[in-house]
N, C-alpha and C positions, 0 to 999 in steps of 0.2 A: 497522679503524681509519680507513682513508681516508675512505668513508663520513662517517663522526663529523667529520672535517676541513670536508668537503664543507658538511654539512648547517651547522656550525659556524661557516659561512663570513660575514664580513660585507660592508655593497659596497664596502669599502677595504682588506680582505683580499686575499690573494696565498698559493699553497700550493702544491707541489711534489712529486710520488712517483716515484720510482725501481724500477724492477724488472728484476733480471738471471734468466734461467730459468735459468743457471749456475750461480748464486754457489756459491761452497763445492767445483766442478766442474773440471776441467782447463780447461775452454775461458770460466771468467771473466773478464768485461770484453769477453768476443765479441759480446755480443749484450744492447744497451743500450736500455730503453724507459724514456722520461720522457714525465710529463701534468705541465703546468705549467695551475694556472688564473689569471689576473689580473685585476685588473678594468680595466675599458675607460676609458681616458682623461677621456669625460666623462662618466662615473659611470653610463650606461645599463644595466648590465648586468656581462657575466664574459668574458674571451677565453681560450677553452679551446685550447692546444697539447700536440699528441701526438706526438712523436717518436722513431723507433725507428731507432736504428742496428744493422745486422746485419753485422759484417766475416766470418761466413763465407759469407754471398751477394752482397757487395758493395753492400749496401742501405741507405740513409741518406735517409731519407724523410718528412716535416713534416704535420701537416696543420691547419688555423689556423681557429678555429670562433668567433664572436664569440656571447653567449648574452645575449637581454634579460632585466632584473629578471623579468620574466612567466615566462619561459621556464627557468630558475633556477627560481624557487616550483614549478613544474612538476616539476622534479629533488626538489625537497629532498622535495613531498611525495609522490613516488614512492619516495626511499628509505627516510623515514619510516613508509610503507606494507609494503616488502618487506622492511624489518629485522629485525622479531620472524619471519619465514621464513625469511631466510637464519641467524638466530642457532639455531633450531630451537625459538624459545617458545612458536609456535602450538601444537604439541604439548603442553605443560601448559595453556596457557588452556584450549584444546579438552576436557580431560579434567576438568578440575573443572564444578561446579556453585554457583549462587547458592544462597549460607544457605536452607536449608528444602526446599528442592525436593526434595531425596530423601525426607526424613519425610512431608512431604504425600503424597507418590505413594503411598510403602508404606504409609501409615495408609487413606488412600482405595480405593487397589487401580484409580484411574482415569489414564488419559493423561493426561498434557499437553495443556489445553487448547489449546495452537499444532500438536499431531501431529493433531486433528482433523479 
């Protein structure tokens, strides 16, 4: 879902994820990671923050990444790319075939003329 946020995203957009590896766990709200992405003042781009607070190692720590329009298109069309992978659809595209290709082959008894 974040992904689809991401991708989603416009240059006056602003979006927000939260993740506890606890939740549901005795030790929830120990250990807080938030990605804030915003867009940059004057419209160049996205400023991506990562922050993760850990109170059972005493860690509370930022890190502040400014990202151009360029550099964004870069993201989206990388997640665009790795989506049907991480969904697992490659694996039915891969396995079917274009109308006919099967008849052809078995009527002929030859390769594919691209196996040649």
């Amino acid at each position: 879902m974040e992904i689809g946020h991401l991708i989603s995203l416009g240059a006056k957009d602003s979006c927000e994820f939260f993740h506890d590896p606890f939740k549901g766990k005795s030790d929830e709200g120990r250990v807080r990671k938030v990605l804030k992405v915003e867009p940059l003042p004057d419209g160049s781009g996205h400023f991506f923050n990562l922050s993760v607070q850990n109170k059972l190692i005493n860690l509370d720590e930022s890190i502040y990444i400014p990202v151009t329009k360029a550099e964004f298109a870069v993201f989206i069309s990388t997640f665009n790319y790795i989506l049907p992978y991480l969904l697992g659809w490659h694996t039915f595209a891969n396995s079917i075939r274009p109308e006919g290709e099967s008849r052809a082959n078995a009527r002929s008894g030859v390769e594919n003329e691209w196996n040649r």
